[in-house]
C-alpha positions as CSV (number, residue, x, y, z in Angstrom):
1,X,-69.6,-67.7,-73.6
2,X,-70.9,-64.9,-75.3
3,X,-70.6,-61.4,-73.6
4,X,-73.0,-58.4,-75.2
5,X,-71.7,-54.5,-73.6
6,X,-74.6,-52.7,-73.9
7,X,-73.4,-49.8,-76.1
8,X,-74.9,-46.4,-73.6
9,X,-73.2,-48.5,-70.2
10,X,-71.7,-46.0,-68.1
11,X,-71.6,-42.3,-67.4
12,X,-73.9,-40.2,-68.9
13,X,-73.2,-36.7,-70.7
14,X,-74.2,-34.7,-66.9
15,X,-72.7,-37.4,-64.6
16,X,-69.1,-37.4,-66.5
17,X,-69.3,-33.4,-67.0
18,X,-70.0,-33.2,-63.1
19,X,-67.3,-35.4,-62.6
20,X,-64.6,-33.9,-64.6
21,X,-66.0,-29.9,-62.9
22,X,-65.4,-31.2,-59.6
23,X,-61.5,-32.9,-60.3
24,X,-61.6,-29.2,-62.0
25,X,-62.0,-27.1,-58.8
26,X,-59.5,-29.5,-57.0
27,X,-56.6,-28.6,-59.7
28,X,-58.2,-25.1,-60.0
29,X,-58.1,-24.1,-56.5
30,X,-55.2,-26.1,-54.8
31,X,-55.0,-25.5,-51.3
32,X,-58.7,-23.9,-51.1
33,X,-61.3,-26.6,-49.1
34,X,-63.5,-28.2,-52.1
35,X,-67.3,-29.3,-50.9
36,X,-69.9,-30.7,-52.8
37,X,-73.4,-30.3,-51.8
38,X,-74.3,-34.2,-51.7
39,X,-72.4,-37.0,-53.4
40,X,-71.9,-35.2,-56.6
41,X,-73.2,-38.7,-58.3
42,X,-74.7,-42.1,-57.2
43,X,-71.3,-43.9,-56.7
44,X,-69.2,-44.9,-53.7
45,X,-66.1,-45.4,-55.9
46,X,-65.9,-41.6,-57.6
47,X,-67.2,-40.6,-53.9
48,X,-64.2,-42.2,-52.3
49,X,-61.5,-41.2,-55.2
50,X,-62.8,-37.5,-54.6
51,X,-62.2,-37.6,-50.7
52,X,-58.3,-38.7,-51.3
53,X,-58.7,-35.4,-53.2
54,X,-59.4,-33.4,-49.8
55,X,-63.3,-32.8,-51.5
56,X,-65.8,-33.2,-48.5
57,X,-69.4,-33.7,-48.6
58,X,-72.1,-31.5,-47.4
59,X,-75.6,-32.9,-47.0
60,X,-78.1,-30.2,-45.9
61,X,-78.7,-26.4,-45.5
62,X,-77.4,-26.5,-42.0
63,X,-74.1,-27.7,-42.7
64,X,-73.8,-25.2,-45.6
65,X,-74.2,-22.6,-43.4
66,X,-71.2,-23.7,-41.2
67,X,-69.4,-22.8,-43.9
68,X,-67.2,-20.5,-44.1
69,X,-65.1,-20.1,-47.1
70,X,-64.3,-22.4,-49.8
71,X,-66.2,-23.9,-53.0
72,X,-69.1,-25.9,-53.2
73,X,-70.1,-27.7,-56.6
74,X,-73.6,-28.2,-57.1
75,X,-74.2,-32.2,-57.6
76,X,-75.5,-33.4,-60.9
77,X,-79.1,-34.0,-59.8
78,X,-79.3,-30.2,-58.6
79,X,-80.7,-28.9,-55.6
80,X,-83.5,-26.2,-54.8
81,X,-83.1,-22.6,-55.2
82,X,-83.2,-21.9,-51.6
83,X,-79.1,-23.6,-51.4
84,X,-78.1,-20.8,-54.2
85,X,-79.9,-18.4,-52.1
86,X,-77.8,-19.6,-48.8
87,X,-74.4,-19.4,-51.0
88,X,-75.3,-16.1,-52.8
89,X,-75.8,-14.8,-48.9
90,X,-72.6,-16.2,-47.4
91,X,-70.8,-15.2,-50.8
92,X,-69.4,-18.5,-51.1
93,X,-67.9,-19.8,-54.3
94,X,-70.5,-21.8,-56.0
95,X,-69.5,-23.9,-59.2
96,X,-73.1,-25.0,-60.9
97,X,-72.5,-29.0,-61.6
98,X,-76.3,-29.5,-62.0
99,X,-76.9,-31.6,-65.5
100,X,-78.6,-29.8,-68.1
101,X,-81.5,-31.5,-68.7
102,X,-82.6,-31.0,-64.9
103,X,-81.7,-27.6,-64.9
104,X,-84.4,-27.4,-67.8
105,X,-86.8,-28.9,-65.6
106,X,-85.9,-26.5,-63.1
107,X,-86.9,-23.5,-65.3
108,X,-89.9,-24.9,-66.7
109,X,-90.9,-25.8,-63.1
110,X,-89.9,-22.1,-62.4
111,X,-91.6,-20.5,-65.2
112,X,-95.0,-22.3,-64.7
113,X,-95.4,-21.7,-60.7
114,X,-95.2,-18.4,-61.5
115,X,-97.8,-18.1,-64.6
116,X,-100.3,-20.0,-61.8
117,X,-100.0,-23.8,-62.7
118,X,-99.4,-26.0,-59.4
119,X,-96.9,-28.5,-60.5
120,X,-97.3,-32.4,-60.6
121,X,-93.9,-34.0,-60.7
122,X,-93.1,-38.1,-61.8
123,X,-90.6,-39.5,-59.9
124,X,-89.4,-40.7,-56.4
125,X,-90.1,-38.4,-53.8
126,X,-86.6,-39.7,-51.7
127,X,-84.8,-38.7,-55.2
128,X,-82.3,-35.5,-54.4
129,X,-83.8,-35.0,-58.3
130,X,-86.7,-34.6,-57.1
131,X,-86.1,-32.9,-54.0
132,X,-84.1,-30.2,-55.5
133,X,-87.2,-29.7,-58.8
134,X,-89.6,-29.5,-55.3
135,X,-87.4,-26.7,-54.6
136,X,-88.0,-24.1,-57.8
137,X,-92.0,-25.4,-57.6
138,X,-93.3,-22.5,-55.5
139,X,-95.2,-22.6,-52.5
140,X,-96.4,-26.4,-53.1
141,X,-96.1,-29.4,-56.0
142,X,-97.1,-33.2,-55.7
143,X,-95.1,-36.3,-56.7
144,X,-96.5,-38.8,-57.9
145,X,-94.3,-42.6,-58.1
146,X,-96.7,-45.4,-58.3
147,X,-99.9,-46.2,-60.1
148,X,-102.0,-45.6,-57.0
149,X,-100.5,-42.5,-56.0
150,X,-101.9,-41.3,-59.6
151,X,-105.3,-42.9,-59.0
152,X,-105.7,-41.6,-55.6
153,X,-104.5,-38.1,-56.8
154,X,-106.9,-35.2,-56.3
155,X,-106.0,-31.7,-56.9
156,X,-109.0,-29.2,-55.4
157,X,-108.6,-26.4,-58.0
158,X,-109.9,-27.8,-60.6
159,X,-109.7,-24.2,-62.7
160,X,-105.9,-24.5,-61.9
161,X,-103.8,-26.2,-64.5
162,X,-101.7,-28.7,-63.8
163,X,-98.3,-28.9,-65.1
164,X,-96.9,-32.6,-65.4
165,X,-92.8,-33.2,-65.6
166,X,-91.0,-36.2,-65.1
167,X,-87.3,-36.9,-63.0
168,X,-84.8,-37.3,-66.1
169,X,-84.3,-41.2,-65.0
170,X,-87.9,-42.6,-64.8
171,X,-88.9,-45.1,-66.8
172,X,-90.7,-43.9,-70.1
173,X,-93.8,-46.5,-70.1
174,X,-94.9,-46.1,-67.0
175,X,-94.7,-42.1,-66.8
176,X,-96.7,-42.5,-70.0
177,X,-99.2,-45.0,-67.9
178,X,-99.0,-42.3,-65.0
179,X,-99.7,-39.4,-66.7
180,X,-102.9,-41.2,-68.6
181,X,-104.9,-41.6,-65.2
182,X,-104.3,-38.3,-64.3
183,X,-105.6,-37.4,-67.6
184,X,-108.8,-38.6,-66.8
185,X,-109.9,-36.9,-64.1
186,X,-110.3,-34.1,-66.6
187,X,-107.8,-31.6,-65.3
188,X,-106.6,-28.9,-67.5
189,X,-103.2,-30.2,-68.0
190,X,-99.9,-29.2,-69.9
191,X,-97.9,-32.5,-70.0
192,X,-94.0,-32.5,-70.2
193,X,-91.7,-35.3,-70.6
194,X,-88.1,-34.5,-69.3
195,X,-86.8,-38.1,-69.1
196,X,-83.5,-37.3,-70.4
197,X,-83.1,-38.9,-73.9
198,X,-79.8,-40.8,-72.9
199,X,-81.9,-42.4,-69.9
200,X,-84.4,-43.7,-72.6
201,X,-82.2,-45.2,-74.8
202,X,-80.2,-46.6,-72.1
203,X,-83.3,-48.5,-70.8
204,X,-84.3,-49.7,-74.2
205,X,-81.3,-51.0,-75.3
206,X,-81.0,-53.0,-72.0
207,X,-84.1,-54.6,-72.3
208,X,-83.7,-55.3,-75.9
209,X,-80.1,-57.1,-74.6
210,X,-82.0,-58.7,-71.8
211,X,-84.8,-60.3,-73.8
212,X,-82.0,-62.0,-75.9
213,X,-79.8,-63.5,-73.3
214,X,-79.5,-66.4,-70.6
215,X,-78.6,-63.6,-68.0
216,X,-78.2,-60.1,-67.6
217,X,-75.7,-57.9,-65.0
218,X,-76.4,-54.6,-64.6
219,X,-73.9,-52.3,-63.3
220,X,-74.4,-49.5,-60.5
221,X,-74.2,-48.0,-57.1
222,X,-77.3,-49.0,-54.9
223,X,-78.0,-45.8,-54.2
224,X,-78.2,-45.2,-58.0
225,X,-81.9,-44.4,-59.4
226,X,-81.6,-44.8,-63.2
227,X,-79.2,-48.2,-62.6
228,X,-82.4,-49.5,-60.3
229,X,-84.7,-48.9,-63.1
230,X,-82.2,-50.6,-65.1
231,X,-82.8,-53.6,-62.8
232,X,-86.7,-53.5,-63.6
233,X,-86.7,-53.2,-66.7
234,X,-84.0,-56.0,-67.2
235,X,-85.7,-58.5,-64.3
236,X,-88.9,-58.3,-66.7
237,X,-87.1,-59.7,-69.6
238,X,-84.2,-62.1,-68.4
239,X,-85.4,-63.9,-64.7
240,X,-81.7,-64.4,-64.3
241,X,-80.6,-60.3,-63.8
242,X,-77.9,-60.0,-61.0
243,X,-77.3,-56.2,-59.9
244,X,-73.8,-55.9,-58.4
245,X,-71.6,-52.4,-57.5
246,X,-68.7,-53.7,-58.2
247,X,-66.4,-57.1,-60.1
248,X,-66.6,-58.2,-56.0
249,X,-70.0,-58.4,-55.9
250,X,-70.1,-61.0,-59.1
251,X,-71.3,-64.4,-58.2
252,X,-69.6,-66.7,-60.5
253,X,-71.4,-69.3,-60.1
254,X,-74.7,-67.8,-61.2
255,X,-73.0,-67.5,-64.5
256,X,-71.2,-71.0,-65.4
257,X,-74.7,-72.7,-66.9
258,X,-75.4,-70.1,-69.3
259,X,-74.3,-69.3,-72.2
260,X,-75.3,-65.7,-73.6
261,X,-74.5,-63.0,-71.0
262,X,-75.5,-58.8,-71.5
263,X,-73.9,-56.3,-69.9
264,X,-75.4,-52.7,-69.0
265,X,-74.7,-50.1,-66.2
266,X,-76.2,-47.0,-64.8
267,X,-75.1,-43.8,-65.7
268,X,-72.8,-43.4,-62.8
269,X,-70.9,-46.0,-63.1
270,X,-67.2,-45.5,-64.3
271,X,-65.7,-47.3,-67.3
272,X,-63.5,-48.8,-65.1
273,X,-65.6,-50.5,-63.4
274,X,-67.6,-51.9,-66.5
275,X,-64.2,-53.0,-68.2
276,X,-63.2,-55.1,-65.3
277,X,-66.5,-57.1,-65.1
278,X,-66.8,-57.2,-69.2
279,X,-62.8,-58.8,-69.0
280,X,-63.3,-61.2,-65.9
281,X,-66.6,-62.6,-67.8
282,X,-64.8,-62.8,-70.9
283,X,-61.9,-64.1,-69.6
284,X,-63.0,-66.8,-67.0
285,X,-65.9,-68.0,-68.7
């Protein structure tokens, strides 16, 4: 059998520099209670790995203000000003893990709520991305996800401009498709695309794999937004695309007919993880 490893599987630039911040704060202040605010990435097996470390999670506002003392990392998808706010109050050690590129996003979003433009972000509303971006948008911004969402979109101002970013993961051609039927409701619009470069060519390089092979696995946690798009993108090109977490989740026998297999995971997935599938294919088929 041949085995293609999509060359940009596994963590991305942000993911592996959150990552290494947080094991950071653990060595750097031994002794000291360690928090992140949310999982610090989409990944049950860094999530565990960091609990035998003593690093708890915190999930909302509330429980940061239980808090006490200690340091809380800011997870890679970044959260909304209002949770440096809270810190900056309770004078709690706060260690900025947010990946660039959203913190970009943050500051245009930032920048242009205060010049007067309401904000019109791409992406999944459930996304803590998306959540946290919500959070530097002023009084008010819109998400839109799906193709109806844009049709059905109506902003009341039409004087006000609209400023149109995207969450760092989405898929490029359909915020392209998105952001051309808001177009033409003839809004005054200022259109930005912050999908994250590495995102980009992680999705085209999986579907370039996928549209070459008898079956595809993609890599990631469930929970994991870029590694569903992933999924998408790869189901369209190769009907035989298996999304598993882990080697467990492999089903062997949906690979012993075929005989060209890709490989690709999200960018929360650890090498690890991707080496021990890309061996036990290799190996046993």
């Amino acid at each position: 059998m041949k085995v293609e490893l999509a060359k940009t599987a596994g963590f991305c630039f942000g993911v592996k520099r959150a990552v290494d911040m947080v094991y950071e704060q653990v060595r750097r202040y031994e002794g000291r209670k360690i928090y992140t605010y949310g999982p610090i990435i989409h990944n049950e097996e860094v999530i565990k790995d960091l609990a035998k470390q003593g690093v708890k999670v915190i999930h909302s506002e509330e429980e940061l203000a239980q808090i006490k003392e200690g340091v809380v990392v800011i997870r890679s998808h970044g959260v909304a000003k209002s949770v440096y706010d809270r810190m900056e109050e309770k004078g709690i050690i706060c260690v900025d893990a947010t990946c660039p590129f959203v913190k970009k996003i943050h500051d245009i979003v930032a920048k242009e709520s205060e010049k007067g433009s309401h904000i019109v972000i791409i992406g999944d509303g459930a996304h803590p991305e998306v959540e946290g971006t919500r959070g530097w948008a002023g009084d008010r911004a819109d998400v839109i996800q799906t193709h109806e969402e844009a049709r059905q979109f109506v902003h009341e101002n039409k004087s006000q401009k609209l400023c149109i970013v995207s969450q760092t993961t989405f898929n490029y051609n359909k915020f392209k498709d998105l952001v051309e039927i808001i177009e033409e409701k003839g809004y005054d619009i200022i259109v930005l695309n912050t999908i994250c470069n590495a995102t980009k060519e992680r999705q085209e390089e999986a579907r370039r794999i996928a549209g070459r092979v008898d079956a595809m696995v993609v890599i990631g946690d469930e929970h994991s937004s870029n590694t569903q798009k992933l999924f998408e993108i790869c189901k369209n090109e190769c009907l035989n695309t298996y999304y598993i977490q882990t080697l467990d989740d492999l089903d062997m026998n949906q690979l012993r007919s075929v005989e060209t297999v890709g490989i690709t995971a999200g960018a929360s997935t650890p090498n690890i993880i991707i080496e021990e599938v890309q061996n036990y294919v290799r190996i046993n088929f």
